[in-house]
C-alpha positions in Angstrom: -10.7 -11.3 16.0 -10.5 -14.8 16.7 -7.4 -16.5 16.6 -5.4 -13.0 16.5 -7.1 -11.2 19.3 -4.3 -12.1 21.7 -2.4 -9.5 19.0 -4.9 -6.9 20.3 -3.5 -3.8 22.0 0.4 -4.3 20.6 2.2 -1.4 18.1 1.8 -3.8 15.5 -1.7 -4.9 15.8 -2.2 -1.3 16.3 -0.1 -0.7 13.3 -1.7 -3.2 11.1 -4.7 -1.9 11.9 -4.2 1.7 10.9 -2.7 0.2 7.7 -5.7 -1.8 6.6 -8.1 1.3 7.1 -5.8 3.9 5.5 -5.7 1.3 2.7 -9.3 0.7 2.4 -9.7 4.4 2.8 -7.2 5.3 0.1 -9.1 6.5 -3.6 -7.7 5.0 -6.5 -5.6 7.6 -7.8 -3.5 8.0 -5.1 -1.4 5.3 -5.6 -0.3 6.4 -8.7 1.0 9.9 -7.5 2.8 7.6 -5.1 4.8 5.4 -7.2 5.3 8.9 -9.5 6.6 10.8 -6.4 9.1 7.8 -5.8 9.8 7.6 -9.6 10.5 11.0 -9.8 12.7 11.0 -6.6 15.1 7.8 -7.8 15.2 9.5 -11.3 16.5 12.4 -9.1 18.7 10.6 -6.6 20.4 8.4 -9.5 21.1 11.2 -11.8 22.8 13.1 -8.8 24.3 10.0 -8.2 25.9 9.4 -11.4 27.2 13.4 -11.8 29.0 13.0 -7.9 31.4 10.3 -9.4 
């Protein structure tokens, strides 16, 4: 790891790690039902939002 390896064993590290393979792991659709799931829940919280007041 070179300069990072003193990062080695931490949550973070660990973290980052996990991150970067998820990512590379990820096809390339699923991003896209992401960001719609997270559309479709702001759409959702804002409208509820907005009939509350």
């Amino acid at each position: 790891g070179g300069s990072a390896t003193h990062k080695e064993g931490t949550s973070a590290w660990n973290a980052t790690n996990d991150v970067q393979s998820a990512m590379s792991d990820i096809p390339g659709w699923l991003p896209i039902i992401v960001i719609t799931v997270i559309g479709a829940l702001l759409i959702g919280l804002v409208a509820r939002f907005r009939a509350s007041t």
